[in-house]
N, CA, C and O atoms as a GROMACS GRO file, in nm:
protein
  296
    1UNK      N    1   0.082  -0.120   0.000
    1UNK     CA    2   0.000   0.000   0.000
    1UNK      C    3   0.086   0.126   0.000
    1UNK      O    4   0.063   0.224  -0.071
    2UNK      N    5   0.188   0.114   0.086
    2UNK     CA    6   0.330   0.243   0.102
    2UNK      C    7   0.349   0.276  -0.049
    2UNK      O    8   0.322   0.385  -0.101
    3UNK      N    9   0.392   0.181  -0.102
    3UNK     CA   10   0.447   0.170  -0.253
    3UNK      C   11   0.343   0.232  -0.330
    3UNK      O   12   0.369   0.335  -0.392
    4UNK      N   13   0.216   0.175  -0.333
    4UNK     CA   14   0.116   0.270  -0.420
    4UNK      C   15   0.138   0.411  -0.416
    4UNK      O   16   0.175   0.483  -0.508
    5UNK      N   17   0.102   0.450  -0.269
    5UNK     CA   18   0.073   0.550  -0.232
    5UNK      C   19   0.228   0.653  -0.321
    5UNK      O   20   0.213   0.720  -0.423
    6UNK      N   21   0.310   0.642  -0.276
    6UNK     CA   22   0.430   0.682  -0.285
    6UNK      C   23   0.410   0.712  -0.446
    6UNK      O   24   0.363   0.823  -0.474
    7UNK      N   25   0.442   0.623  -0.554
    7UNK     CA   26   0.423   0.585  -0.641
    7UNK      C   27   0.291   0.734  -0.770
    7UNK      O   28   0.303   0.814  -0.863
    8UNK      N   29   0.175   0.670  -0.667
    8UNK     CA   30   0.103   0.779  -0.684
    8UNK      C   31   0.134   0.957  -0.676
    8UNK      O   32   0.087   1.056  -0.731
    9UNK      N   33   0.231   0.933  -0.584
    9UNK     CA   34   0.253   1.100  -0.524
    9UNK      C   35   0.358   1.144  -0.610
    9UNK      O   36   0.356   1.262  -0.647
   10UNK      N   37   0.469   1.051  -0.656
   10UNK     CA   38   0.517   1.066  -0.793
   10UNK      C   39   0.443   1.111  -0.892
   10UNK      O   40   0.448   1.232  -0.915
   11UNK      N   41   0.386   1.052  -0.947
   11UNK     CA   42   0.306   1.089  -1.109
   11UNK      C   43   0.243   1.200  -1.083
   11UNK      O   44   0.266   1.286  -1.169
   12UNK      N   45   0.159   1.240  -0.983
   12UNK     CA   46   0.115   1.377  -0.926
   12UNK      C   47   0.213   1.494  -0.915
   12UNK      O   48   0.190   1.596  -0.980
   13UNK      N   49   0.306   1.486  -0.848
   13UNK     CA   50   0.421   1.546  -0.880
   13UNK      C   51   0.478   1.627  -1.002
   13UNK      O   52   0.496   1.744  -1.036
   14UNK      N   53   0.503   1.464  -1.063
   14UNK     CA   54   0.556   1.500  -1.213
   14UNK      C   55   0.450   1.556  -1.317
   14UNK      O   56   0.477   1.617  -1.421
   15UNK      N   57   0.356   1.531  -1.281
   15UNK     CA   58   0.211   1.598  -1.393
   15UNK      C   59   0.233   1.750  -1.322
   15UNK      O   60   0.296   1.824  -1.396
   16UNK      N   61   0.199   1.803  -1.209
   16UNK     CA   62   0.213   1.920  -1.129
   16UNK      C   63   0.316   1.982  -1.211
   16UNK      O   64   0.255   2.034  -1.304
   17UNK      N   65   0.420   2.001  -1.221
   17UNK     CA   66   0.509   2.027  -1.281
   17UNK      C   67   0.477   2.094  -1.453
   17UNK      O   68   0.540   2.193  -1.490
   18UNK      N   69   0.401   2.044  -1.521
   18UNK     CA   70   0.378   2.038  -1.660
   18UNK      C   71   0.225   2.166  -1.665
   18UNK      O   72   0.186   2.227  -1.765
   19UNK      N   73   0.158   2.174  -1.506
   19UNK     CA   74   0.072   2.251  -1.531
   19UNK      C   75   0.059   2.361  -1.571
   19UNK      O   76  -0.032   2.396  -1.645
   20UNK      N   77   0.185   2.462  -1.511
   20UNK     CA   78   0.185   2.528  -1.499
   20UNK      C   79   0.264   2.660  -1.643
   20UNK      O   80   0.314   2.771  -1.627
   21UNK      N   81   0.245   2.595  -1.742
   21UNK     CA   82   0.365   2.621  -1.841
   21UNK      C   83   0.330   2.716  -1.935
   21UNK      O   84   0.252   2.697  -2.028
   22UNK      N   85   0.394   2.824  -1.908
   22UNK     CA   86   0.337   2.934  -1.997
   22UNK      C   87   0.438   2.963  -2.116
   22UNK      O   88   0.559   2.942  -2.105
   23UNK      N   89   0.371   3.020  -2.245
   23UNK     CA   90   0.514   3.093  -2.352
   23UNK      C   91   0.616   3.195  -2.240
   23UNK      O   92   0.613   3.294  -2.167
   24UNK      N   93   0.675   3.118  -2.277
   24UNK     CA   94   0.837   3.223  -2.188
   24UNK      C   95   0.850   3.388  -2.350
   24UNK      O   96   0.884   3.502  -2.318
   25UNK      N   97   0.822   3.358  -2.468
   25UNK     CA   98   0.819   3.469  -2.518
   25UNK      C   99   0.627   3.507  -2.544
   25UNK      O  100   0.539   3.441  -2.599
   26UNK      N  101   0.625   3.666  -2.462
   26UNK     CA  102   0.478   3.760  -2.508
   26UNK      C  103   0.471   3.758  -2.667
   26UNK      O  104   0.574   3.769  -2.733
   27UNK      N  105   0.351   3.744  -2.723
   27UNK     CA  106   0.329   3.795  -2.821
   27UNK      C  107   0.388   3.951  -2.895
   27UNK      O  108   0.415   3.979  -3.012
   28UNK      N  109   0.394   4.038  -2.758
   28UNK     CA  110   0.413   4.180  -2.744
   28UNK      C  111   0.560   4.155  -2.750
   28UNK      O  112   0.612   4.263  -2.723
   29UNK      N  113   0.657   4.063  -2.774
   29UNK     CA  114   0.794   4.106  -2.718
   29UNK      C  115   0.825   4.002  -2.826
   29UNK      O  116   0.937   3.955  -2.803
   30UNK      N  117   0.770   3.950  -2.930
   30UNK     CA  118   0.846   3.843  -3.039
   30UNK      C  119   0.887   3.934  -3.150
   30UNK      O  120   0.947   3.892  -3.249
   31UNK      N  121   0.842   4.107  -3.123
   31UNK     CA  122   0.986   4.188  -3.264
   31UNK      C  123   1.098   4.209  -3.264
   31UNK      O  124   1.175   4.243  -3.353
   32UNK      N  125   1.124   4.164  -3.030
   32UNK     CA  126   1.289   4.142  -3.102
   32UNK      C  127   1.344   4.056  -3.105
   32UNK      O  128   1.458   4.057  -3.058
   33UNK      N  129   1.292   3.945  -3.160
   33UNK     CA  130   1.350   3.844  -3.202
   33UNK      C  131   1.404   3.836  -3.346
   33UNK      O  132   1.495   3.772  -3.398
   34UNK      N  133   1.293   3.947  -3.405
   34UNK     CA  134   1.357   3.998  -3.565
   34UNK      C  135   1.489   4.100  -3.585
   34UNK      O  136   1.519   4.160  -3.688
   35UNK      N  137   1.542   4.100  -3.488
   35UNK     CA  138   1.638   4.184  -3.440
   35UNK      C  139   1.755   4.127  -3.563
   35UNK      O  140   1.753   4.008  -3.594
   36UNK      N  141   1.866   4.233  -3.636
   36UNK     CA  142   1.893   4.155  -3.762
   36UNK      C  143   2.056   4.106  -3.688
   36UNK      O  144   2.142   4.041  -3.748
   37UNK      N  145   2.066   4.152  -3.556
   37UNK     CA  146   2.194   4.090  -3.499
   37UNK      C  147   2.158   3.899  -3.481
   37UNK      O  148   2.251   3.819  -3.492
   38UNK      N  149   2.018   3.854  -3.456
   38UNK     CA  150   1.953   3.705  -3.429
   38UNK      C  151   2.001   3.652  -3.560
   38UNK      O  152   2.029   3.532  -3.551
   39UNK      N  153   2.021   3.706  -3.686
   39UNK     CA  154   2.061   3.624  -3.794
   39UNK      C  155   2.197   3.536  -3.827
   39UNK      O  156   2.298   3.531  -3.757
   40UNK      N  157   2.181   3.487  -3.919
   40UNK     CA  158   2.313   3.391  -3.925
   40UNK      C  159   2.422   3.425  -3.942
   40UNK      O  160   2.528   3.375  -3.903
   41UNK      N  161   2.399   3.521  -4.010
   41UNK     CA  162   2.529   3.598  -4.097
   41UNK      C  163   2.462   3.755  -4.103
   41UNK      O  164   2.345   3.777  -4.135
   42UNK      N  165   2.554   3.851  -4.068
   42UNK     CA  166   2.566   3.994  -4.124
   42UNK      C  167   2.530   4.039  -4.236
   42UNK      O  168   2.458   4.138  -4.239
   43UNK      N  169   2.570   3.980  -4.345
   43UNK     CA  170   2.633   4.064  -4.534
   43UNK      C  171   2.544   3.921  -4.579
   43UNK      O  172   2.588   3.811  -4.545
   44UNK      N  173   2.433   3.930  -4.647
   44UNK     CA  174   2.358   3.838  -4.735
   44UNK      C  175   2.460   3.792  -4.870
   44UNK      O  176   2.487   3.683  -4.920
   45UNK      N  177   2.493   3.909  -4.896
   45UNK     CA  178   2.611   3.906  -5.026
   45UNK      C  179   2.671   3.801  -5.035
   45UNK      O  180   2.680   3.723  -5.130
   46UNK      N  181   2.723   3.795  -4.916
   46UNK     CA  182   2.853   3.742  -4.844
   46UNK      C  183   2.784   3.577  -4.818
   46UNK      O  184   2.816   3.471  -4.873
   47UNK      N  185   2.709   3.597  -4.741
   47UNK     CA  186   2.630   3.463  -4.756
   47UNK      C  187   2.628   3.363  -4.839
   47UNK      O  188   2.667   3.250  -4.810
   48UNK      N  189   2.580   3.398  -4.954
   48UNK     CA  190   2.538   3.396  -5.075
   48UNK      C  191   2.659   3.326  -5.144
   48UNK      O  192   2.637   3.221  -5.204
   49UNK      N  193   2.805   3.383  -5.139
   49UNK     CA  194   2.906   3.382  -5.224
   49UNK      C  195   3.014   3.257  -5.140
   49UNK      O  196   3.122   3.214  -5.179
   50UNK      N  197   2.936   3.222  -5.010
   50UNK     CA  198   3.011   3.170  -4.972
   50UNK      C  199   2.960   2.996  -5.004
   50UNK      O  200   3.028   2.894  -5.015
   51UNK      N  201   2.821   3.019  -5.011
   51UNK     CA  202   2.754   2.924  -5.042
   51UNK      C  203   2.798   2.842  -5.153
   51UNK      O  204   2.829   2.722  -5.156
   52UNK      N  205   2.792   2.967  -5.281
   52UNK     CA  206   2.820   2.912  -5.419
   52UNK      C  207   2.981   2.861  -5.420
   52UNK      O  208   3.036   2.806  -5.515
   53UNK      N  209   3.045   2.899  -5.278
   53UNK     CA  210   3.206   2.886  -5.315
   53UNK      C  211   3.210   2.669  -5.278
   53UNK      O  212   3.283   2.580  -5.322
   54UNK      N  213   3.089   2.670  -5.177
   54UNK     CA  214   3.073   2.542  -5.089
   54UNK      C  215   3.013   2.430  -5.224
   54UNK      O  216   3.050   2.320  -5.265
   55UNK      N  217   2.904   2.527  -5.264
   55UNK     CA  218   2.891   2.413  -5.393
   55UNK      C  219   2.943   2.401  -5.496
   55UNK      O  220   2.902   2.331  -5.590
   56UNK      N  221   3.080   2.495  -5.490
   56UNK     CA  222   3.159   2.461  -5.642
   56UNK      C  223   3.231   2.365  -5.566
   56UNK      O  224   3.237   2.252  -5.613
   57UNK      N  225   3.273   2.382  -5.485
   57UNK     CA  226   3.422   2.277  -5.396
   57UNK      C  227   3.331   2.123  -5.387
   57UNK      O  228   3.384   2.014  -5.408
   58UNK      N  229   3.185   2.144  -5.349
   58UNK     CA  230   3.114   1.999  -5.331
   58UNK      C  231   3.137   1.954  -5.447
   58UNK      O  232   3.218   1.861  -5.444
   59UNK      N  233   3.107   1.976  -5.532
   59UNK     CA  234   3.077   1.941  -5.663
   59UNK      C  235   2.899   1.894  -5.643
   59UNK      O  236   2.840   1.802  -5.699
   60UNK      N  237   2.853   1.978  -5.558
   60UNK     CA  238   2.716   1.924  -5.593
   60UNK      C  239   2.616   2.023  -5.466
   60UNK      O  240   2.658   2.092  -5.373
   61UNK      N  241   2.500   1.999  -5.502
   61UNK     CA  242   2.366   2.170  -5.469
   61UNK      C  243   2.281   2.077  -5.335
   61UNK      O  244   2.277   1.955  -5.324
   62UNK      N  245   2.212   2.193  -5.234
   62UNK     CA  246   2.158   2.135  -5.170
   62UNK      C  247   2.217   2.173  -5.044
   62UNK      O  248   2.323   2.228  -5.014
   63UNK      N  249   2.096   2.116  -4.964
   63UNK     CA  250   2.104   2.127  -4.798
   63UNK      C  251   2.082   2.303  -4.769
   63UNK      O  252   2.028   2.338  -4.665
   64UNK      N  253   2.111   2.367  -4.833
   64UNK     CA  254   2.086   2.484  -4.815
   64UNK      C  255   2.016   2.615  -4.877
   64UNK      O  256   2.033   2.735  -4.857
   65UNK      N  257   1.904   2.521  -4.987
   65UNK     CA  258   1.795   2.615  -5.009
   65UNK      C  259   1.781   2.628  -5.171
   65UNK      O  260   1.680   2.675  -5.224
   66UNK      N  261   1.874   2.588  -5.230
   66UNK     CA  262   1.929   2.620  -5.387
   66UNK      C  263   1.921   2.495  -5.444
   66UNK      O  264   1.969   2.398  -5.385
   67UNK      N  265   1.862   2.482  -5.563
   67UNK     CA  266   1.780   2.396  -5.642
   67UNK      C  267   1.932   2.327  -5.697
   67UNK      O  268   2.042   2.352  -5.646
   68UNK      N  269   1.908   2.236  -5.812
   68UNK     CA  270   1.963   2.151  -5.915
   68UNK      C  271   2.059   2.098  -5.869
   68UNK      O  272   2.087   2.124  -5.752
   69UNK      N  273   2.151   1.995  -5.956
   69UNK     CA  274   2.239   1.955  -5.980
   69UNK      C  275   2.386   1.992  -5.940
   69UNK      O  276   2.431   2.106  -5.928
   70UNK      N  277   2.451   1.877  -5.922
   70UNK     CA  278   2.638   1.938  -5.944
   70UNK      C  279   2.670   1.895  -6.066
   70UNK      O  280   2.789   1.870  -6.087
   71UNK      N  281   2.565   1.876  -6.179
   71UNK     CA  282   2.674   1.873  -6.298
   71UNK      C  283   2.664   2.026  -6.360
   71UNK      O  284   2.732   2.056  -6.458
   72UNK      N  285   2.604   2.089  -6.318
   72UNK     CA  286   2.673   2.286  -6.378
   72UNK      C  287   2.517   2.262  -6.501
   72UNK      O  288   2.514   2.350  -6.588
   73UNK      N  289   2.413   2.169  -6.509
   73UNK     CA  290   2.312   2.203  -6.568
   73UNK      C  291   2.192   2.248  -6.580
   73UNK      O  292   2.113   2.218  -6.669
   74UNK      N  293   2.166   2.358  -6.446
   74UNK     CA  294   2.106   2.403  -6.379
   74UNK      C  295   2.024   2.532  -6.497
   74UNK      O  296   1.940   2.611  -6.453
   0.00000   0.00000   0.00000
């Protein structure tokens, strides 16, 4: 019966825990998350050129947003 009980006061516990769970970000406070320091990179340009430098060296496109082939018949 100890064991039930116990047992029980666990799962109560651990559910207790889950009740209470609010968004940690306001609706009112998610523009600065658009903040342009949150981005990946600084210079899009730059981005961009570093990308095309990754898929000339792969010999092949992908994983990062940009269509076709590595045979250059794009």
């Amino acid at each position: 019966m100890n064991k039930h009980l116990l047992r029980a006061a666990a799962v109560l516990l651990l559910l207790s825990g889950c009740a209470g769970m609010e968004p940690w970000v306001k609706p009112y406070e998610r523009d600065k998350l658009a903040d342009p320091i949150m981005a990946f990179g600084r210079h899009p340009v730059a981005l961009q050129h570093v990308a095309h430098v990754q898929d000339s060296r792969e010999a092949a496109k992908g994983a990062n947003g940009s269509g076709g082939g590595g045979c250059g018949c794009n």
